[in-house]
Phi, psi and omega in degrees: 000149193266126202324339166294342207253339199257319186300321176263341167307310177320267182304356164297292196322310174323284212282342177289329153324289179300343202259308199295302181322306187271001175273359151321313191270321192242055106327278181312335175266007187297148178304139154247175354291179191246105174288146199278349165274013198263097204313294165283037146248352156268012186270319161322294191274006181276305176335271117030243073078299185298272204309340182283315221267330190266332183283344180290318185311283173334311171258036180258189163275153176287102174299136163217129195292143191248168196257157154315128185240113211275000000 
């Protein structure tokens, strides 16, 4: 892979890290109880849900596709 292209995945994974710890912390720090209509905190766990979802791509393996044989 080309060494630029590994460099901003790295610091993408960084900062989607860093991204994850705080909606962590204010998860964990939302007032409680909580309602299930209560809108920014389901916007947390939608957030929440975005970012895990973008470091799994990111660390997954890359498919490539193989060709067909006729």
């Amino acid at each position: 892979m080309n060494p630029e292209i590994s460099e901003c995945i790295t610091l993408a994974k960084t900062e989607l890290q860093v991204a994850r710890q705080k909606i962590a912390a204010e998860i964990s720090g939302y007032p409680t109880p909580i309602a299930g209509c209560d809108a920014q905190f389901n916007h947390l766990l939608a957030q929440r849900h975005k970012v895990n979802a973008a470091l799994e791509a990111l660390n997954a393996d890359p498919h490539v596709p193989t060709p067909r044989q006729p």
